[in-house]
C-alpha positions, -999 to +999 in steps of 0.1 A: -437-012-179-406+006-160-400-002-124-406+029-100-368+043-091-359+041-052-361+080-036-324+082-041-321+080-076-301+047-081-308+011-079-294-015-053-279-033-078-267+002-094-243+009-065-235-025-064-222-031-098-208+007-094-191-009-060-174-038-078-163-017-107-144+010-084-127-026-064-121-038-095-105-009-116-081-002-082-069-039-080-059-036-119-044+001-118-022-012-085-014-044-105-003-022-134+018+001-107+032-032-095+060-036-117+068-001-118+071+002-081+094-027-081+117-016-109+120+017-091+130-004-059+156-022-078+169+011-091+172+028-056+182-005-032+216-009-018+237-029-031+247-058-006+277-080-012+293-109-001+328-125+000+338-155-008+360-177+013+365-212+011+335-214-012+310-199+012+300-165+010+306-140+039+287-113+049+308-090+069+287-066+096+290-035+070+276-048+044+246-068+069+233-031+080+228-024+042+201-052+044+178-031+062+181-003+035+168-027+012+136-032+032+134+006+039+134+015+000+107-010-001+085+005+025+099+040+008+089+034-026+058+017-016+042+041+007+050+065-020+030+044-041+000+039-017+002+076-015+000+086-048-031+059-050-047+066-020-055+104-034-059+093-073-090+067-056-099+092-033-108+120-063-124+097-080-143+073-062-151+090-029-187+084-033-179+042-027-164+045+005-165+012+015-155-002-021-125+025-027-110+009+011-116-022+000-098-019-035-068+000-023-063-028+005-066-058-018-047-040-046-021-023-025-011-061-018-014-075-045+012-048-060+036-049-035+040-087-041+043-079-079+066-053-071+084-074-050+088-102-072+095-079-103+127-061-081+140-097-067+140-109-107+156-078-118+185-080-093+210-105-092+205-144-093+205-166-061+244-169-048+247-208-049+246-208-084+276-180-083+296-192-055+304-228-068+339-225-086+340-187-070+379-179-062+384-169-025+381-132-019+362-123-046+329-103-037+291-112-051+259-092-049+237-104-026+200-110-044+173-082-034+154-095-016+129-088+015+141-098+053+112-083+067+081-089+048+057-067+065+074-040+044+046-053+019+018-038+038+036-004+036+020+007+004-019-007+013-017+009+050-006+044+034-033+040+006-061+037+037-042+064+056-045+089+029-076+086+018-088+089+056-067+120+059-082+135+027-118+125+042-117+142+071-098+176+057-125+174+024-156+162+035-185+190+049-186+185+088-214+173+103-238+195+122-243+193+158-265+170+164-301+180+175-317+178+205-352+173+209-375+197+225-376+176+259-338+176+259-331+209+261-307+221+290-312+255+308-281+277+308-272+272+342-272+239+339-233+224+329-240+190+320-253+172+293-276+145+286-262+114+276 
């Protein structure tokens, strides 16, 4: 004996399995894009460097501005990311609203912490272990690295952003909404009921 289908065509636990699938495939395709984001960040950061004086290592005010172009081709190269997702997701899984948000939040940062971490091993190693023995005047790079942190959200707040923005410009617009017959409003009359 086969259960009766619901009027719309698909069972409860239909959409839901469809829903965890469309969270599911997003989190792994942004954890894939991870270490690709993050090797393109360590490609296009600044270089920062220190001296080294007395055994400590100087950063002179030059070279301290160039730490917020490392955050900034973070948030660059993320966005770009959460773009580039954001409308891939869109396409494909506009029918799960809810699940496609939901995915492209959790996996937009979960790959911007791969991503992170992949760009911080890539580049140089921590300076203690390079200063010690380091002859004065001579000039390390810094490791990349993240000052400010809520770069990381770049890429999952751009995802959401663009699939909003492809909602609204894509989707049919609703109709006017209709009154009843009681409501109607003579011409003369300006206002409307609330």
């Amino acid at each position: 004996m086969t259960e009766p289908q619901p009027a719309g065509g698909t069972r409860p636990h239909d959409a839901d399995s469809a829903a965890r699938r469309v969270v599911a495939q997003t989190v792994l395709i942004s954890l894939a894009l991870g270490p690709v984001v993050g090797l393109v960040w360590w490609l296009v950061a600044p270089e920062v460097s220190v001296g080294v004086r007395g055994g400590q290592s100087v950063l002179n005010a030059a070279e301290a501005r160039k730490l917020f172009g490392v955050d900034a081709s973070f948030a660059a190269v993320g966005a770009v990311a959460g773009l580039l997702l954001g409308a891939v997701t869109f396409i494909r899984h506009r029918e799960h609203p809810t699940a496609m948000l939901a995915g492209l939040v959790l996996g937009g940062v979960v790959g911007s912490l791969v991503a992170w971490q992949v760009g911080s091993t890539l580049g140089p190693g921590p300076l203690g272990e390079r200063t010690d023995g380091a002859a004065d005047g001579v000039t390390l790079a810094v490791p990349l690295d993240l000052e400010a942190t809520g770069v990381l959200l770049f890429w999952p707040i751009v995802a959401v952003v663009a699939t909003l923005v492809l909602g609204a410009a894509l989707t049919p617009r609703l109709p006017p909404r209709h009154r009843s017959h009681g409501d109607a409003v003579s011409p003369g009359d300006r206002s409307e009921p609330l």
